[in-house]
N, C-alpha and C positions, 0 to 999 in steps of 0.2 A: 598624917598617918605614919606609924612607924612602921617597922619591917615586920613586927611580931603582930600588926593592924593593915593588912590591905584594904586597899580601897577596893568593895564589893556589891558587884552591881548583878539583876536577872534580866533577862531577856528572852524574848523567844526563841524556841531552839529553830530554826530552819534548815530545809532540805542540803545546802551549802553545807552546812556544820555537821555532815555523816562521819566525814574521817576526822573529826578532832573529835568528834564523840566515841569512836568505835576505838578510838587511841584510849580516850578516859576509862572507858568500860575495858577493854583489855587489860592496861596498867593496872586496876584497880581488880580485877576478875578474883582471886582470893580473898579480898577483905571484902568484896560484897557478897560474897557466896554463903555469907552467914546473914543477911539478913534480905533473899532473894530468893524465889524459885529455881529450881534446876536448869542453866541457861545450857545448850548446845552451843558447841561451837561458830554457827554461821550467827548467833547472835553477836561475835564479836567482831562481827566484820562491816566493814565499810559499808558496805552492800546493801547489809540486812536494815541496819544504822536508815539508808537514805531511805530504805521503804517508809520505817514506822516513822521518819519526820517526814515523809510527804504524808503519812496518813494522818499525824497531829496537827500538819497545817491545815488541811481537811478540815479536821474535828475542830478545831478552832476557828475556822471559819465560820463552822457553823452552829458556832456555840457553846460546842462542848468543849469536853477538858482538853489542856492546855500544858504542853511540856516546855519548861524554859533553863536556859543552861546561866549557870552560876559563873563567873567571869571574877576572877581575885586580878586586879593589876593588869589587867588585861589577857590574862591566860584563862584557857576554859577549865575550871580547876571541879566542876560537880552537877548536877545536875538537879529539878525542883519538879516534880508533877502537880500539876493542881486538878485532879478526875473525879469522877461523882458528884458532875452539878447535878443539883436539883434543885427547882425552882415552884412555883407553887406556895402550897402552904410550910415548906421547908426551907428554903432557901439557905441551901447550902453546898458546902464543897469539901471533899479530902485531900490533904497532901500529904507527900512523900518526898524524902531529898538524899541526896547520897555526897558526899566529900571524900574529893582524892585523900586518901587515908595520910599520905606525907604530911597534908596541911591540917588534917584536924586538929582541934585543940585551939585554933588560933582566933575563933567568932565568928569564921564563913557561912559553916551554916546557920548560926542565929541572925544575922545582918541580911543573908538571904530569906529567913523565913519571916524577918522582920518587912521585908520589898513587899512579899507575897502577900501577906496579910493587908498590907495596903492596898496594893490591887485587889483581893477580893473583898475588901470591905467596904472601899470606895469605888474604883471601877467598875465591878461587878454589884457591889451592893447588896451585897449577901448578908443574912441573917449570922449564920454559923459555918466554923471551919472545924472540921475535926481530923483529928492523927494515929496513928495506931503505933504502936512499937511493940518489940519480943520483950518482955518484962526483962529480960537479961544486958537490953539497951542500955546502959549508965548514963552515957553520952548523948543520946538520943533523948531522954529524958532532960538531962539538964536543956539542951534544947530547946524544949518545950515549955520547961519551967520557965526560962528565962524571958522566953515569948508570954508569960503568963494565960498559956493555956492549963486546965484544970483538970485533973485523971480522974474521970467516972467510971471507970469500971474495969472489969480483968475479963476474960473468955480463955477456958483451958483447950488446948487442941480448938486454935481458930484458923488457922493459916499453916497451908505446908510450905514449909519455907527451907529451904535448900534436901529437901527429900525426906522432911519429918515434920510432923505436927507441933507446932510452937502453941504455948500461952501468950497471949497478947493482950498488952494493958491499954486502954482507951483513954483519950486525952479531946477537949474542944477547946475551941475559945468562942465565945460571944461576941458580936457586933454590940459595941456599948449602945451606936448610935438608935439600933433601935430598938434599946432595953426600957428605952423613957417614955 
């Protein structure tokens, strides 16, 4: 790996990891603000951080979605949601991922959303994954492009997202394995 290539691994976020997450989310609080709901400030804090990882451990324990922190070189550099399973005649899931903004550009989040998709296509054994972005995402897109996930469709005013109604362009990807 070179310097401009870290070695980038997901894992699950756990209750331990409140304050290097509430550091990320801090650090990062402007450049997610445009692609995020209106956060209050106790969302940046340590505190708020270990509540919603003990309630993802929770949730993961018991089946449901699954939040896991993105680790470049061994620093916690982003964060990866995997929520809205459904299972049934659907089988499927959504994901969401955020990158310390310093390090964008460099593959983190594709290598990360390249981890995820393994785990839900083999671990989990899902059908389908699908992703949302603000049509004004570039980056985000390429993202998904590069995952060979597929944009079906657009929704104007689908999501308020940092205190105004965004357009949002719709993206999946298919489990090959059970297209056969």
């Amino acid at each position: 790996m070179t310097a401009a290539e870290p070695e980038v691994h997901i894992r699950y976020a756990e209750p331990s990891d409140a304050e290097r997450l509430a550091d990320f989310l801090a650090r990062n609080r402007e450049y997610l603000q445009d692609s995020e709901p209106i956060r209050d400030d106790d969302y940046f804090t340590a505190a708020d951080q270990q509540r919603r990882l003990e309630r993802a451990a929770q949730d993961r324990a018991a089946g449901r979605p699954a939040m896991f922190l993105i680790e470049a070189d061994g620093r916690l550099v982003g964060r990866m949601n995997l929520g809205g399973i459904v299972r049934g005649a659907f089988q499927s899931a959504g994901v969401g991922y955020a990158v310390d903004q310093a390090l964008t550009g460099r593959g983190i989040a594709t290598t990360a959303l390249r981890a995820t998709i393994r785990y839900t296509f083999e671990d989990l054994d899902l059908h389908r994954l699908h992703a949302e972005t603000q049509t004004t995402n570039a980056a985000s897109k390429r993202v998904l492009d590069r995952c060979g996930f597929m944009h079906y469709g657009r929704a104007p005013e689908y999501a308020r997202i940092n205190g105004s109604w965004q357009t949002i362009d719709f993206y999946q990807l298919i489990n090959q394995r059970h297209s056969a």
